[in-house]
N, C-alpha and C positions, 0 to 999 in steps of 0.2 A: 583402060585406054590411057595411053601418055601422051601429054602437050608439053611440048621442048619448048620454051620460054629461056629463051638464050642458055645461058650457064644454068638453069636449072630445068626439070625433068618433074612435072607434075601427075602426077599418076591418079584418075579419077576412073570409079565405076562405070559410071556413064559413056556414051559414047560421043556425046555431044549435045548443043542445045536445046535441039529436038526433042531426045531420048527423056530429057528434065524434064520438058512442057508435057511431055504427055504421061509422066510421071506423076506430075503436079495434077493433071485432069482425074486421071483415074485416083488419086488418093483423098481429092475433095469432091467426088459426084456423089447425089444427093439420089435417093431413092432407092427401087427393091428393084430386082431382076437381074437386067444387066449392068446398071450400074452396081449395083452390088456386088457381083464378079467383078467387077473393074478395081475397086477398092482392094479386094482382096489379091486378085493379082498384083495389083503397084505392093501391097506388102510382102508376097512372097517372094516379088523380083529385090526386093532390099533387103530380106532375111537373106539371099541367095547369093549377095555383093558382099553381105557382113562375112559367111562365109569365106569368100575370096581376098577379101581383103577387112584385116580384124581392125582397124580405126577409119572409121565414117566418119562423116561432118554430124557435128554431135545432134544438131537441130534434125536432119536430114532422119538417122536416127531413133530420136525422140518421135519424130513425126509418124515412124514404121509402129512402134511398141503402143502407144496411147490406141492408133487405128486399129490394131490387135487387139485389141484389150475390147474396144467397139462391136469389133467383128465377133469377138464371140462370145459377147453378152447378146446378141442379137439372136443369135444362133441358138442361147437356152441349152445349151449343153452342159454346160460348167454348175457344181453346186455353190451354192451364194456366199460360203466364204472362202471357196477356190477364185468365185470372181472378183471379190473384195480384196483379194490379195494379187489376183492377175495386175487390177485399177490401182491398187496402191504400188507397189513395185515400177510398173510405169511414170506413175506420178512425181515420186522420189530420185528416180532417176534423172529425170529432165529438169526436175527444181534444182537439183545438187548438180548437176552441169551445170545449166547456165548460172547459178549463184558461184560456183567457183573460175569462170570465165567471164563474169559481168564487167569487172574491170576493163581488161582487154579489150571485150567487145565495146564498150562506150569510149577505148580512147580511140583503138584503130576502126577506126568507122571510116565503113568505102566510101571511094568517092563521088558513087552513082548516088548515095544516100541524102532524104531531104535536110539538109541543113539545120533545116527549122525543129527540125523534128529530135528527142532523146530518148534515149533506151532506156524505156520505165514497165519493172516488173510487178505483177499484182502481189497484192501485198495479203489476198487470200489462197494465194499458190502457196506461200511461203509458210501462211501459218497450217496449212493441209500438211504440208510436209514435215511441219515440228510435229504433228497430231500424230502423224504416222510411224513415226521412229524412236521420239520421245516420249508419247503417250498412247493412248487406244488407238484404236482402228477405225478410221470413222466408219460411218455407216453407207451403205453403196449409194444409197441417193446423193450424201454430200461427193463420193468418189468421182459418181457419174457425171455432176456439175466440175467440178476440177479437173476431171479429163476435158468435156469441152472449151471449157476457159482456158485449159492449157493450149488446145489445138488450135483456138480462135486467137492466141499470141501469135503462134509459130502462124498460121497466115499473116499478120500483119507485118510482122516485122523477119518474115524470112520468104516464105514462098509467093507472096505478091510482090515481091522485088526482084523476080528472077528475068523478068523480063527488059528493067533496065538494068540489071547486070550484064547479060547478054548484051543490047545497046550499046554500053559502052566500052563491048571489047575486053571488061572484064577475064573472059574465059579465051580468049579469043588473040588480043593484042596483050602482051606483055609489056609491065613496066606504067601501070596505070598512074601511080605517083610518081609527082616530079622530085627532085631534088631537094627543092623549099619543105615542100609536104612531110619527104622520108626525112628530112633533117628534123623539121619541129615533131616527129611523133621517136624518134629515137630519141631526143634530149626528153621526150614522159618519162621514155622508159627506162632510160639512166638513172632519172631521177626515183624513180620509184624502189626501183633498185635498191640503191642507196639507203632508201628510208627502210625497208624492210631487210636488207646486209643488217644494218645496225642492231636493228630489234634483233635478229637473230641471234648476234654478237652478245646482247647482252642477256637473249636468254636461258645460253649456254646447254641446248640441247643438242646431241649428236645427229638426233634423228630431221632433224631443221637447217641442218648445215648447210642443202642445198637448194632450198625451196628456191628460195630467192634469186637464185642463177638461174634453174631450171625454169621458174617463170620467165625471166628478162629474153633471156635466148626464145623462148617459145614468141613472146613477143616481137624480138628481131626476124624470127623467123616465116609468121604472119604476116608480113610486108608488102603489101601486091607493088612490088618493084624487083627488078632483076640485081640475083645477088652480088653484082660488081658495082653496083650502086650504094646498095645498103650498106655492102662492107667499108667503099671510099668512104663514105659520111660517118659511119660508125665509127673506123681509124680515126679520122680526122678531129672529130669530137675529142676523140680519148688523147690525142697527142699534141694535134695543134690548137686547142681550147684547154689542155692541158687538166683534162679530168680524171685524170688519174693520178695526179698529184695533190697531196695538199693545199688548202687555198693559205695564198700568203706564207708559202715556204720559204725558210732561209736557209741558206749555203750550211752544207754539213748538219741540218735537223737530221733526223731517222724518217726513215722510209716505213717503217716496221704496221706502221697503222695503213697506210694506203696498200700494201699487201695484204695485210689481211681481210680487208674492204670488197680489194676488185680481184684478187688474183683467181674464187671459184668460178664468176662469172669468167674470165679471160679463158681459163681452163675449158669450159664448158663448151663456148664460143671452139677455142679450137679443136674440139670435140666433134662437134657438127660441120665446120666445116674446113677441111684439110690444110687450104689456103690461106687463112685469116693470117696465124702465128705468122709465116714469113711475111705477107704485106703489113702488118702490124710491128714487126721487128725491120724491114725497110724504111717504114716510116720515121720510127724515133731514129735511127742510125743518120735518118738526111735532118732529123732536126737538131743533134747533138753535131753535127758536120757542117751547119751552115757558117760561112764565114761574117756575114753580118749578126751583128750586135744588138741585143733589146735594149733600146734606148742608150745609157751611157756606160751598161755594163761591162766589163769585158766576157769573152767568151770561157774563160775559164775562172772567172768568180758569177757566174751564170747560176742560181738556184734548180732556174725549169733543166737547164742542159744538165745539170749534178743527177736531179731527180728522175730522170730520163735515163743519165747512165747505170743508174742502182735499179730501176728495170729492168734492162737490155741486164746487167750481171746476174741480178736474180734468176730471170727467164733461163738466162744460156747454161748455169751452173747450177742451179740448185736442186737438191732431190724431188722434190714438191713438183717442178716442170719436169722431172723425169719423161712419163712414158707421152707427154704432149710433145717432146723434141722426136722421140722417136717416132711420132707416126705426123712429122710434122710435113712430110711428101717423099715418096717411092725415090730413091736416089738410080741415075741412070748405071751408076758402076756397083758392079756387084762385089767391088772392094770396099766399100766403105758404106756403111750403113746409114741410116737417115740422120742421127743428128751428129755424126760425124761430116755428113753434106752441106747439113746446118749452116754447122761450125764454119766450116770452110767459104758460105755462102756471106758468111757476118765477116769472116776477116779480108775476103775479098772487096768486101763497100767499105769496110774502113781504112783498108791502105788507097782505097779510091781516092778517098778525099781524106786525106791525114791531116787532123787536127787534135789539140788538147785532149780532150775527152773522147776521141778514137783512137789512136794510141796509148790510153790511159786501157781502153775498153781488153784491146788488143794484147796489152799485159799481163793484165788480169786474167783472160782468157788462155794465158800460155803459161801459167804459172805449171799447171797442172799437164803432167808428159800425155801424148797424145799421140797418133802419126803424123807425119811431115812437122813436128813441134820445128826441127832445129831449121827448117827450111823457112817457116815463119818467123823466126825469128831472125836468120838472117834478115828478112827483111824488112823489120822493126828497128834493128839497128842504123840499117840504111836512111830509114825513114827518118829516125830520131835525128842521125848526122851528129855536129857537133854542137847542135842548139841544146844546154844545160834545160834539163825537164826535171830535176828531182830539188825537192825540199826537205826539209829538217823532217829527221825521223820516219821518212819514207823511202823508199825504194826507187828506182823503175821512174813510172810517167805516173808523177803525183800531183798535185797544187802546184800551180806554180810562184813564184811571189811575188809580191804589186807593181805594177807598172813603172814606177817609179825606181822599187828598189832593184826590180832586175835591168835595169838603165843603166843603173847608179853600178851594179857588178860588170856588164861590159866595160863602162870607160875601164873600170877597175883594171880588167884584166887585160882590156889593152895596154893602159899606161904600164904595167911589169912587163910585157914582154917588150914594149919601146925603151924602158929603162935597164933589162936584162942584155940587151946589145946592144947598149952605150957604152964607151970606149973598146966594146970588142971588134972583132973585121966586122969591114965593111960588108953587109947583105949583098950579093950579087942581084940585078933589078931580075924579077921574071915579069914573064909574062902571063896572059888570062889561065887560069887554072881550074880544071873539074872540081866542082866536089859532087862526092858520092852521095846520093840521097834521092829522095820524090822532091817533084817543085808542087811548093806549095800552095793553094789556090788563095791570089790577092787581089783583091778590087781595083778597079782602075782611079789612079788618083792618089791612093792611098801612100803615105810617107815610111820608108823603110824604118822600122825599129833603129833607135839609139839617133836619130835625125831628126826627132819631134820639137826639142830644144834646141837647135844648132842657132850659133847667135856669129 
C-alpha cells in the first residue's frame, strides 16, 4: 500500500489503520481455539508482507518471530533444543535491533508520545542476550520468560500506541512536526554525528568510514515531516548557522578538516536524495552573493563567505564529488550530461548576482576547458569590466586589497591620466557613455566607492 505524503511516497504493508487494529487483536488474543488460529494467522499474514517486502518495521517484525516461536512450543512439535534455539534466535534478534536503534528511538520520539514517559530497556533482555551469543544457552524456561518480557515491551511501548498514532494523523496527515520540532531534533543529529565522524577519524578503520553518515542520514530520514521541510532546515543549519565550517574561522585557514568531517555525510545525503546537492549549492552561492556585510567586515575579507567558497570549489571540482555531480538530477537536453547542467546551473546564479567571491567562484570553475568555456567567459570579462580584481601573486578574481589601499590606487590612477593630458589638446567634452558589463546589486543609500572621504 503507498501513502503520498507530499514529495514523498510511503510504502506500507498494511492497508490502513484498520488492517493494524485488527492485526494487533489477533496477535495478542489469549486462549486455545479460535483465538489461537487468530494468532497464528496475524503471524502468517506478516511472514507473508516480509516476503513482499524484505524491510519491516523492526518491532512490528520482532513481534511475528517471538509469537512464532510461542506458537510452536505450544504445538509440541519441535525437539527441546530445536526449541531452545527457535526462542533464542528470536530473542537476539530483537535485543540486537532495538539496542542498535535505542538511540534514534529515544531522540526522535513521536509526537503522539507521553512526554512524561522514556524509553527504558530491561536490563534482563540484555543480559539474555549476552548469555546467548557470548556464552551458553540458557535453558528454555529462562528463554520462555524472555520471550514474554520481550513481548510485554513491545505492547507497551509500540502496539498500545497505535491507536493514538492513528489519532493524530500520524499515518494519515503528513508533516506531523513543525518546523521548531524538525529544527531541534536535526541540530541532535548533527550533533551526534559530529561526535562519532570524529571517533571514527581517529580510529582509522576502513570498515567504519561510514557508519556514522549512514546513521545521521537514517536519522534525517526518520523525520515524520515532509522532505521539503527537512531539507530547508537541514540546508539552513549547515549554511546559515554556518556548520559546516569551522568554529572561529579566519580568512585564508584550510578547509581541509571540515571536509573531512562532513563531506561522507553530505555525499550520503545526496545519495538518498537527488535534490539536496543543488538546493544545498543554491543556498551557499545566495550566501556568498549577499550584498550586505557581517557586521563591519567587508565581503571580501568575509572568513564564513571564504569558507563557503572552498565548498562550493571542492563540491563542483573535485574527484571525491565525482559521481554525486553526475547523478545530481536528469538534465532536460540530451547534450549535456548531469553535471555538465550543474555546472552551467552554478554559473548561471553567479553572473546573477556578481560579486567578489562569485566571480572569484566562476574562475575558478573556467580554468578547466569545458563546453560553451569561451562563451562564459565572455561573460566574465564583461562582468569583471574595468573594476581591477587581481592581487599580488594571483591571477583572475583573487583577494582583493583593503579598503583603504584600493581607494588610495584609484585617486592614483586618476591623477596620471589627469596629468598625462596636461599640456596636451584639449579632451573634446563627451557625453553619458556605456560601459559594458552587469550592474551590480547596491543598497539604497550606500556611497559610491572613492566618495567615502570626499572633503
Amino acid at each position: 500500500m503507498g501513502v503520498c505524503m507530499e514529495d514523498r511516497l510511503v510504502v506500507t504493508p498494511w492497508r490502513g489503520a484498520e488492517e493494524l487494529r485488527e492485526l494487533r487483536r489477533d496477535l495478542f488474543s489469549r486462549g486455545e481455539g479460535v483465538e489461537g488460529d487468530g494468532r497464528g494467522r496475524a503471524v502468517g499474514k506478516i511472514f507473508a508482507w516480509r516476503l513482499r517486502k524484505a524491510e519491516l518495521p523492526l518491532l512490528l517484525e520482532s513481534t511475528a518471530d517471538l509469537m512464532d516461536a510461542i506458537l510452536q512450543d505450544e504445538q509440541d512439535r519441535l525437539p527441546h533444543n530445536a526449541l531452545r534455539l527457535l526462542y533464542a534466535t528470536a530473542i537476539s534478534r530483537f535485543v540486537t535491533g532495538v539496542s542498535d536503534t535505542r538511540t534514534e528511538l529515544s531522540r526522535d520520539r513521536p509526537s503522539w508520545f507521553p512526554p512524561e514517559k522514556s524509553l527504558q530497556f530491561p536490563v534482563t533482555l540484555l543480559e539474555t542476550r549476552h548469555c546467548i551469543v557470548h556464552r551458553h544457552l540458557p535453558s528454555l524456561a529462562e528463554l520462555k520468560r524472555a520471550a514474554k518480557e520481550s513481548l510485554d515491551w513491545l505492547w507497551e511501548w509500540y502496539w498500545s500506541h497505535l491507536d493514538a498514532a492513528f489519532a493524530s494523523g500520524r499515518h494519515d496527515e503528513p508533516g506531523s512536526l513543525g518546523s521548531a520540532e524538525v529544527r531541534g531534533r536535526l541540530q541532535g543529529v548533527l550533533k551526534t554525528y559530529v561526535k562519532e565522524r570524529k571517533s571514527e577519524i581517529k580510529s582509522k578503520k576502513v570498515e567504519r568510514e561510514m557508519k556514522a553518515a549512514e546513521g545521521a542520514v537514517a536519522s534525517y530520514l526518520f523525520l515524520d515531516a515532509p522532505r521539503s521541510r527537512t531539507e530547508g532546515v537541514l540546508v539552513e543549519l549547515l549554511v546559515e548557522e554556518t556548520t559546516v565550517l569551522p568554529v572561529d574561522r579566519r580568512l585564508g585557514t584550510s578547509m581541509s578538516g571540515a571536509f573531512l568531517i562532513w563531506t561522507p555525510f553530505l555525499l550520503a545525503l545526496s545519495e538518498s536524495a537527488s535534490s539536496f546537492l543543488r538546493t544545498l549549492l543554491d543556498r551557499m552561492i545566495s550566501a556568498i552573493s549577499a550584498t550586505t556585510s557581517r557586521g563591519t567586515v567587508r565581503p571580501e575579507l568575509d572568513p564564513v563567505r571564504e569558507g563557503l567558497y572552498e565548498w562550493l570549489l571542492h563540491i563542483l571540482s573535485s574527484q571525491e564529488w565525482h559521481q554525486a555531480r553526475q547523478r545530481s538530477k536528469r538534465p532536460r537536453s540530451r547534450s549535456l550530461n548531469a553535471e555538465q547542467k550543474l555546472r552551467d546551473h552554478v554559473l548561471g546564479l553567479c553572473f546573477a548576482a556578481p560579486t567578489f567571491w562569485t566571480l572569484k567562484l566562476v574562475e575558478a570553475l573556467l580554468k578547466e576547458s569545458s563546453p560553451g568555456q569561451e562563451g562564459w567567459l565572455r561573460i566574465l570579462e564583461a562582468a569583471k569590466g574595468d573594476e581591477p580584481m587581481e592581487s599580488e601573486g594571483v591571477q583572475g578574481v583573487a583577494p582583493e586589497p583593503g579598503g583603504e589601499e584600493m581607494e588610495v590606487q584609484a585617486v592614483e590612477r586618476a591623477r596620471s591620466l589627469s596629468l598625462s593630458n596636461e599640456g596636451a589638446t584639449v579632451m573634446k567634452m563627451r557625453g553619458p557613455q556605456k560601459k559594458i558589463g552587469l550592474w551590480r546589486p547596491q543598497p539604497i543609500g550606500m556611497i559610491p566607492k572613492g566618495w567615502e572621504h570626499d572633503e
